[in-house]
mmCIF file of the N, C-alpha and C atoms, coordinates in Angstrom:
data_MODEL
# 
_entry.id   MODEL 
# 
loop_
_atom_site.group_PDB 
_atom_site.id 
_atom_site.type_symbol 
_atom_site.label_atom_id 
_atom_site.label_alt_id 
_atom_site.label_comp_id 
_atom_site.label_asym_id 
_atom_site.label_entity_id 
_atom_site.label_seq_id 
_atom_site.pdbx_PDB_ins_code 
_atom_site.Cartn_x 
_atom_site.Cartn_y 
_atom_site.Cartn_z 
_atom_site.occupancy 
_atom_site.B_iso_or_equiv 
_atom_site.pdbx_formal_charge 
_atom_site.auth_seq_id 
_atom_site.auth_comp_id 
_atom_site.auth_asym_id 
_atom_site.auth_atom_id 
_atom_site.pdbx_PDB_model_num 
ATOM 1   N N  . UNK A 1 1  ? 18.967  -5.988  -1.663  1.00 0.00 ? 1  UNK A N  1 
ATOM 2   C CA . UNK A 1 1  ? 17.780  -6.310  -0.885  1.00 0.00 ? 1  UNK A CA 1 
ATOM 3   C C  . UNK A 1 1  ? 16.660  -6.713  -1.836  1.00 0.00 ? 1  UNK A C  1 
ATOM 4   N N  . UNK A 1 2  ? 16.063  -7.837  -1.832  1.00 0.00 ? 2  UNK A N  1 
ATOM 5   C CA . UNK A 1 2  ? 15.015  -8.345  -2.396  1.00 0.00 ? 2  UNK A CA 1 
ATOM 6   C C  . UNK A 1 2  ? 14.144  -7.967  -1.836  1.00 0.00 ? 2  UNK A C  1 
ATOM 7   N N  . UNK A 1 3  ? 13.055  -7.231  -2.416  1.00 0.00 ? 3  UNK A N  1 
ATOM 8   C CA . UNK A 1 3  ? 11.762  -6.309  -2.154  1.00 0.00 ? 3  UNK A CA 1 
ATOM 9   C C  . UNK A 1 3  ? 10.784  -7.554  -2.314  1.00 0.00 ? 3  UNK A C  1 
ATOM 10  N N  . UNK A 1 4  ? 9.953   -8.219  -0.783  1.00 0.00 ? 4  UNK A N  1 
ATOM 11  C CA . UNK A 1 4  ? 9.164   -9.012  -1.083  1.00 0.00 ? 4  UNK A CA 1 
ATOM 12  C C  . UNK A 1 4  ? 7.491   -8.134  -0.143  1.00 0.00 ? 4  UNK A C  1 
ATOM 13  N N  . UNK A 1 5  ? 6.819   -9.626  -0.198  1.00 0.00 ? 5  UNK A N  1 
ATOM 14  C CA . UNK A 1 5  ? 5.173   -8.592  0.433   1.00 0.00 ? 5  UNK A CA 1 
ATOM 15  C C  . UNK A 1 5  ? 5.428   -8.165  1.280   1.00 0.00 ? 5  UNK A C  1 
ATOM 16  N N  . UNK A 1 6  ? 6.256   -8.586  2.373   1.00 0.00 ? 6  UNK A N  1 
ATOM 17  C CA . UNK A 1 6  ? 6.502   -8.222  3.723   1.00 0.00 ? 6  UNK A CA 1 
ATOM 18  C C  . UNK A 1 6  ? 6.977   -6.234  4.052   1.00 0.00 ? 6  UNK A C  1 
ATOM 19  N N  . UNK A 1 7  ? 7.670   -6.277  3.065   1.00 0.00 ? 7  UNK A N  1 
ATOM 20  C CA . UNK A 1 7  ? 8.429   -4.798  3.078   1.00 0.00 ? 7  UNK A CA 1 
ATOM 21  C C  . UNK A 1 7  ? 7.351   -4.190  1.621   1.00 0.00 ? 7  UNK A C  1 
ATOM 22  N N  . UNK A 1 8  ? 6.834   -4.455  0.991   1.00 0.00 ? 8  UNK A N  1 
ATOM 23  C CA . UNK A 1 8  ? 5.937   -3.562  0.331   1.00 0.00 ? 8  UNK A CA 1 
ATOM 24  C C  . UNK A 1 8  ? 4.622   -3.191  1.482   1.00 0.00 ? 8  UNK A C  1 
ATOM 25  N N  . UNK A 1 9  ? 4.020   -3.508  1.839   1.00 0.00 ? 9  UNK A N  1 
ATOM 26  C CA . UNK A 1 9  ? 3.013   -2.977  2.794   1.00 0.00 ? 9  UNK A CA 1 
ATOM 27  C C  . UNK A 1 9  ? 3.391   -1.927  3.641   1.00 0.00 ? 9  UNK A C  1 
ATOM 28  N N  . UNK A 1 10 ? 4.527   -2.036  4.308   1.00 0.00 ? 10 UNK A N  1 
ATOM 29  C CA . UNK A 1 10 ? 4.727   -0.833  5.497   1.00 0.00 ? 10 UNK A CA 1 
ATOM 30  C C  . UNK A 1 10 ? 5.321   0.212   4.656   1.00 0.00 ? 10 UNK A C  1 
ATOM 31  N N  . UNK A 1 11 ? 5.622   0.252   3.282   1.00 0.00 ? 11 UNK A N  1 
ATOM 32  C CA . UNK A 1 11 ? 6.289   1.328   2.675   1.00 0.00 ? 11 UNK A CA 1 
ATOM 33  C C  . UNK A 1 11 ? 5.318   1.733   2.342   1.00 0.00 ? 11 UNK A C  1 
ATOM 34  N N  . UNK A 1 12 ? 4.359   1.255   1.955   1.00 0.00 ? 12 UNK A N  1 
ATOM 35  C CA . UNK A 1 12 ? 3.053   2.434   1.144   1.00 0.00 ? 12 UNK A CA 1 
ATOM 36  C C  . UNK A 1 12 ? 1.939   2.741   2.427   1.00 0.00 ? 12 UNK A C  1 
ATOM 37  N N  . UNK A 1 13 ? 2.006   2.439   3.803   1.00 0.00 ? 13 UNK A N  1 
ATOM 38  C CA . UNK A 1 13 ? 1.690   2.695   4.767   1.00 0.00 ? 13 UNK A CA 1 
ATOM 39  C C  . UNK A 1 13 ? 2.468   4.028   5.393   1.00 0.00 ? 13 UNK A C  1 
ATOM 40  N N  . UNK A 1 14 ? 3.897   3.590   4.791   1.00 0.00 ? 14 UNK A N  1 
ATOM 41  C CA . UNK A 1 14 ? 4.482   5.270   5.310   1.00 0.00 ? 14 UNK A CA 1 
ATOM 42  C C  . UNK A 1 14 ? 3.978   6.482   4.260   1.00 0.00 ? 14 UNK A C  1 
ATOM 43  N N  . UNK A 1 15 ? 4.330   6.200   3.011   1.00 0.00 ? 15 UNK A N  1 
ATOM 44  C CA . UNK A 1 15 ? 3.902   6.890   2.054   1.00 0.00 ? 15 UNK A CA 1 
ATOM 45  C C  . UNK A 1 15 ? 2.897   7.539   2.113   1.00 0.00 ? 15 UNK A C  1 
ATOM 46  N N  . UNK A 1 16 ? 1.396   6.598   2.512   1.00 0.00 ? 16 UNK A N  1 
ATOM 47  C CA . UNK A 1 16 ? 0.013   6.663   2.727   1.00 0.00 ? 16 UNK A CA 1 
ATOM 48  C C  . UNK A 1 16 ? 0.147   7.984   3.602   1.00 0.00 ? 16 UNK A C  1 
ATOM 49  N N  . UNK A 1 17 ? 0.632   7.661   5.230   1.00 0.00 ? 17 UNK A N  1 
ATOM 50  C CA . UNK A 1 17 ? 0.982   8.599   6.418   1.00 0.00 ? 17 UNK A CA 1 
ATOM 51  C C  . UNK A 1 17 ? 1.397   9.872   6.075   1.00 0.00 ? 17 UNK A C  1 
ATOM 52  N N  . UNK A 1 18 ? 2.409   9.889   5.344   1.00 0.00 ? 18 UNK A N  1 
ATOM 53  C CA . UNK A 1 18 ? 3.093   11.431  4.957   1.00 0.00 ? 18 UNK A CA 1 
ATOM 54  C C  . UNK A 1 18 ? 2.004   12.011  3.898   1.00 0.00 ? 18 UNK A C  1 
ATOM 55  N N  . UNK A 1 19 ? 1.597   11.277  2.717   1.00 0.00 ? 19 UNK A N  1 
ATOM 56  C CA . UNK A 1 19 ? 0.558   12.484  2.372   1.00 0.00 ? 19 UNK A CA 1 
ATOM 57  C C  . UNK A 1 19 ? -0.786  12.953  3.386   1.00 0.00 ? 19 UNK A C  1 
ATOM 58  N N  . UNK A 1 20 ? -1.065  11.800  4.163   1.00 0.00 ? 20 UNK A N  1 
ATOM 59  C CA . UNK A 1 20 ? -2.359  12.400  5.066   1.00 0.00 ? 20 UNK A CA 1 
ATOM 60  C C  . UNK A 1 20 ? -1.745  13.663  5.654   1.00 0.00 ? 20 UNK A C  1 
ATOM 61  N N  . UNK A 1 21 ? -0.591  13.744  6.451   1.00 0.00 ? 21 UNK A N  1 
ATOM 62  C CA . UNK A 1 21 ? 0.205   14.855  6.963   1.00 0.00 ? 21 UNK A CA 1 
ATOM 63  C C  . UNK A 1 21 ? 0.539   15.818  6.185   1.00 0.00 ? 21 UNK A C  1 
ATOM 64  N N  . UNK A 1 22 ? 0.841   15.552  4.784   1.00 0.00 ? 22 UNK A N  1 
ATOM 65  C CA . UNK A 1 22 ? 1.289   17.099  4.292   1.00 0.00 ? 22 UNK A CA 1 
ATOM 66  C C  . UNK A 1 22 ? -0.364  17.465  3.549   1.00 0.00 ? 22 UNK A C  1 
ATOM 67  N N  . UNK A 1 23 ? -0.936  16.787  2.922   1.00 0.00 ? 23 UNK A N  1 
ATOM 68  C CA . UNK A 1 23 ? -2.185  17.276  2.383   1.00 0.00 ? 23 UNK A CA 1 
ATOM 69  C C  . UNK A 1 23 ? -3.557  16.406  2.737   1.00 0.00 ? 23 UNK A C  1 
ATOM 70  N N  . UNK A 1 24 ? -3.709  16.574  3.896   1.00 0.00 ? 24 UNK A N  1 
ATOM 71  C CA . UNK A 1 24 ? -5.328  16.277  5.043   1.00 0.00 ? 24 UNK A CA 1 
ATOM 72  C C  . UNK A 1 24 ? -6.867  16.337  3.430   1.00 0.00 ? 24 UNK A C  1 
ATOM 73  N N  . UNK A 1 25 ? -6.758  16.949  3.339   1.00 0.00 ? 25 UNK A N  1 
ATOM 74  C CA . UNK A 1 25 ? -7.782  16.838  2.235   1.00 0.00 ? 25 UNK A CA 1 
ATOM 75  C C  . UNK A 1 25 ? -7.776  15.698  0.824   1.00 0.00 ? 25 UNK A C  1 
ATOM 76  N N  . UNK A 1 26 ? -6.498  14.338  0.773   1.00 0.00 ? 26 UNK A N  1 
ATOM 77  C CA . UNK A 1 26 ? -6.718  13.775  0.376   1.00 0.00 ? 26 UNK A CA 1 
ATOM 78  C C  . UNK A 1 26 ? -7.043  12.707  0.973   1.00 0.00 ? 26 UNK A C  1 
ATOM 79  N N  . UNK A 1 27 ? -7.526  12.820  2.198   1.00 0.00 ? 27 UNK A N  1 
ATOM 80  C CA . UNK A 1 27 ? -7.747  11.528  2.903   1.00 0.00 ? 27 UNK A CA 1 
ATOM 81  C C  . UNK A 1 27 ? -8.559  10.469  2.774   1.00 0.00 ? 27 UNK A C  1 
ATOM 82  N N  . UNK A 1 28 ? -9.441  10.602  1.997   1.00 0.00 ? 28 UNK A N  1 
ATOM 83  C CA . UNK A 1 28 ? -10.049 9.435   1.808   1.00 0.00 ? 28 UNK A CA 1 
ATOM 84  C C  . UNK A 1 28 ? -9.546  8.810   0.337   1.00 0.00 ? 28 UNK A C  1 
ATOM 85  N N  . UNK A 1 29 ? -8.875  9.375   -0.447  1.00 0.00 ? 29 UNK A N  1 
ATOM 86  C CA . UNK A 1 29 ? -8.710  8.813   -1.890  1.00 0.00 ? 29 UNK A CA 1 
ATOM 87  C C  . UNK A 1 29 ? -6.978  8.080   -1.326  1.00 0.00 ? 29 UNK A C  1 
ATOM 88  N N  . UNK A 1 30 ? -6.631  8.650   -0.156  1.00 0.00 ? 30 UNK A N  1 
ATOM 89  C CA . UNK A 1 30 ? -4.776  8.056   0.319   1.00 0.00 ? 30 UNK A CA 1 
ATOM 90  C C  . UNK A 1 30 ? -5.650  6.476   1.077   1.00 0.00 ? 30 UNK A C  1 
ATOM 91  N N  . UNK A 1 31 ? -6.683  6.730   1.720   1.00 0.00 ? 31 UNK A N  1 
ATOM 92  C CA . UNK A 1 31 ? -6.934  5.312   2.410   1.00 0.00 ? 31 UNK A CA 1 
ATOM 93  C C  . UNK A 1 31 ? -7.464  4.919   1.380   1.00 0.00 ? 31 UNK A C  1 
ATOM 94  N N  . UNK A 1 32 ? -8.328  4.868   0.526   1.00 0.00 ? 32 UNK A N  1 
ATOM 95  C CA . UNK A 1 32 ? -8.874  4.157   -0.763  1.00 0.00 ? 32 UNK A CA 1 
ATOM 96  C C  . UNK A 1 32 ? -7.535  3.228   -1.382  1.00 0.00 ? 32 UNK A C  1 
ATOM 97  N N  . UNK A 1 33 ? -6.767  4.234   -1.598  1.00 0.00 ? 33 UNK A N  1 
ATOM 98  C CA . UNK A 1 33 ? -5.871  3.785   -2.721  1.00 0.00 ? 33 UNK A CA 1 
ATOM 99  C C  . UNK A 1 33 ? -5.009  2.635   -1.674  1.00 0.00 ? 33 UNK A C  1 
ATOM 100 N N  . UNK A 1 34 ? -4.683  2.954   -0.587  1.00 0.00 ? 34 UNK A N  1 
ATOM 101 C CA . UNK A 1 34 ? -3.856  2.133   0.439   1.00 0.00 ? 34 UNK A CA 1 
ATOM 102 C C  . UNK A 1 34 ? -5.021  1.059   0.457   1.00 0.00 ? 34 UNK A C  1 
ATOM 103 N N  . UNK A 1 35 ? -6.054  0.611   0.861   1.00 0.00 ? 35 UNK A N  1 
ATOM 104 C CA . UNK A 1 35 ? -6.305  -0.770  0.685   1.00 0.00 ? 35 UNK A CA 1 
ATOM 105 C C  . UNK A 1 35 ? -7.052  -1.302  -0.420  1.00 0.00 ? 35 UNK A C  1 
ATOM 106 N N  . UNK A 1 36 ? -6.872  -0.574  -1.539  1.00 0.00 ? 36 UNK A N  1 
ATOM 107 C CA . UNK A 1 36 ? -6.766  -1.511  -3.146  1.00 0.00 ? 36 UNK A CA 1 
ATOM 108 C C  . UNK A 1 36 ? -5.379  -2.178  -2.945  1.00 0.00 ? 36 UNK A C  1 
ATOM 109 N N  . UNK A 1 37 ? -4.397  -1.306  -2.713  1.00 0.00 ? 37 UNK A N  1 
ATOM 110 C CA . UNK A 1 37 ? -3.078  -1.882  -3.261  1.00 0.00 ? 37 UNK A CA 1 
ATOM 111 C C  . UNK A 1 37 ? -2.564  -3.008  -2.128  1.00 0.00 ? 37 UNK A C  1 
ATOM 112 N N  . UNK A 1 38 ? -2.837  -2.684  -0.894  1.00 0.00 ? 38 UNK A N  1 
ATOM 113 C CA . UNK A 1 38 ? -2.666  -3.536  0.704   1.00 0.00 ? 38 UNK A CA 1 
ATOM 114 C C  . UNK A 1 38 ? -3.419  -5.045  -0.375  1.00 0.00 ? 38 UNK A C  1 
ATOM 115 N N  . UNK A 1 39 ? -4.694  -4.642  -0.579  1.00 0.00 ? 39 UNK A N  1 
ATOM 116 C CA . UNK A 1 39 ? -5.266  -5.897  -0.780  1.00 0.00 ? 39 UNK A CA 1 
ATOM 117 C C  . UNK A 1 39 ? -4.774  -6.859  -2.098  1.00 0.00 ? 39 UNK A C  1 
ATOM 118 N N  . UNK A 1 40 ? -4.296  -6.170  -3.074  1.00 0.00 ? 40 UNK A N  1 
ATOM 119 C CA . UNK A 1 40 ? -4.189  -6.785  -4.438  1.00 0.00 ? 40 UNK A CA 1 
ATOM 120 C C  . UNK A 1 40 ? -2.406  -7.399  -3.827  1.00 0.00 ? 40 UNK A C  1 
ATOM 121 N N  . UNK A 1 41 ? -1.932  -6.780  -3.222  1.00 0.00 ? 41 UNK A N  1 
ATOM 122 C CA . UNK A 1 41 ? -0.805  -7.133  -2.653  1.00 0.00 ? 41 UNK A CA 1 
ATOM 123 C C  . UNK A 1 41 ? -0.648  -8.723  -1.943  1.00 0.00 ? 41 UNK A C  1 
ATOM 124 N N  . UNK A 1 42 ? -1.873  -8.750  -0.930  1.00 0.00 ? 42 UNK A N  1 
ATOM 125 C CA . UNK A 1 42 ? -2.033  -10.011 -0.083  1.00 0.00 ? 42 UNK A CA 1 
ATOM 126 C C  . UNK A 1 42 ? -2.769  -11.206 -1.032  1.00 0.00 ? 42 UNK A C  1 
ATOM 127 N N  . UNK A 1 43 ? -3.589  -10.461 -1.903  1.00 0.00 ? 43 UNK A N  1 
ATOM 128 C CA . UNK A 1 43 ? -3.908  -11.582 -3.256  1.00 0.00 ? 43 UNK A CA 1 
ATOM 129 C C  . UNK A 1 43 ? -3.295  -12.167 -3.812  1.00 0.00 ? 43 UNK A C  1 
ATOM 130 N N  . UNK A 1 44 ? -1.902  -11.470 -4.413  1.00 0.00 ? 44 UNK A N  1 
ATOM 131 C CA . UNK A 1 44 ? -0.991  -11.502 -4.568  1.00 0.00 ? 44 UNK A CA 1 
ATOM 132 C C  . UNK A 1 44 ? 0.214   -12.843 -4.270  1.00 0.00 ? 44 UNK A C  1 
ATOM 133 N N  . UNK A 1 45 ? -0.091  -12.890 -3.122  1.00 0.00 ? 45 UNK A N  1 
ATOM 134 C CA . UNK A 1 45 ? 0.564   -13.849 -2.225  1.00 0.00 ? 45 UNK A CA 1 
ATOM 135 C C  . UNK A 1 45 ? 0.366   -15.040 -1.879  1.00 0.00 ? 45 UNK A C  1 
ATOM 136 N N  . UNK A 1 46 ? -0.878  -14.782 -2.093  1.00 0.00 ? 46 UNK A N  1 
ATOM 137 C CA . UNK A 1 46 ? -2.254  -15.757 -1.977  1.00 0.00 ? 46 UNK A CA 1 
ATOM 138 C C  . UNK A 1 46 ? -1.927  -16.603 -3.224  1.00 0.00 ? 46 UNK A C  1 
ATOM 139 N N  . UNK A 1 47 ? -2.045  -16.455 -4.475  1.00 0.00 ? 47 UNK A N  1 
ATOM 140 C CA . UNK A 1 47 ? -2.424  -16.512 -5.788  1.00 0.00 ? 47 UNK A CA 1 
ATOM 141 C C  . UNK A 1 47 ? -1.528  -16.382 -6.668  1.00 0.00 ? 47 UNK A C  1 
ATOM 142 N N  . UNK A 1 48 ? -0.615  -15.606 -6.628  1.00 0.00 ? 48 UNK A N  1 
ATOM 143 C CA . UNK A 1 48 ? 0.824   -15.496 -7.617  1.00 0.00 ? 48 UNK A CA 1 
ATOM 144 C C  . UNK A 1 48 ? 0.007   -15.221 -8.881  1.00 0.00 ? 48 UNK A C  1 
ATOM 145 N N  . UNK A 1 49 ? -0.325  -13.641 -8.614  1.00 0.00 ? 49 UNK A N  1 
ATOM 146 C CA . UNK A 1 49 ? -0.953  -13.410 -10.206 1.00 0.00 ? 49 UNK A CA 1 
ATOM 147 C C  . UNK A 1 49 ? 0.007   -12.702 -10.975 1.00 0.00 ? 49 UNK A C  1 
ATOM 148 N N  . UNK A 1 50 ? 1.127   -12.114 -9.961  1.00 0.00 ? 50 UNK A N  1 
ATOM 149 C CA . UNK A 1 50 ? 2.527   -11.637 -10.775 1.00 0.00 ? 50 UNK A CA 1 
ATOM 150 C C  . UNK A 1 50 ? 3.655   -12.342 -9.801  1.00 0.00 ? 50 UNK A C  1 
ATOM 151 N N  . UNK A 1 51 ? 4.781   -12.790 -11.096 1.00 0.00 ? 51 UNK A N  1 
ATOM 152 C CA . UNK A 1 51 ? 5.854   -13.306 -11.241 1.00 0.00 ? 51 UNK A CA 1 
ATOM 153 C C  . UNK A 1 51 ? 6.736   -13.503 -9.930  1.00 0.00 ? 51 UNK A C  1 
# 
C-alpha cells in the first residue's frame, strides 16, 4: 500500500482522537499539533516540498 495525502490525514485524526480519549488534558497541544501537521501536509500537495 502506497501511503499518499489522502490516507495520512485520517490516520493522525484517529491518533489525534485516541489521545483526546485516553488523556483529556492534552487537548489543546493534540489539536495544535493536528493542524500544523493537517496543514504542512495539504502544503505539501500543493507545493511538493518533499519528494
Amino acid at each position: 500500500m502506497i501511503v499518499t495525502t489522502e490516507h495520512i490525514s485520517p490516520m493522525i485524526a484517529l491518533i489525534a482522537g485516541f489521545l483526546i480519549l485516553v488523556l483529556p488534558s492534552l487537548l489543546n497541544y493534540v489539536i495544535a499539533l493536528y493542524l500544523i501537521i493537517t496543514g504542512l501536509v495539504g502544503l505539501n500537495a500543493i507545493y511538493h516540498f518533499v519528494g
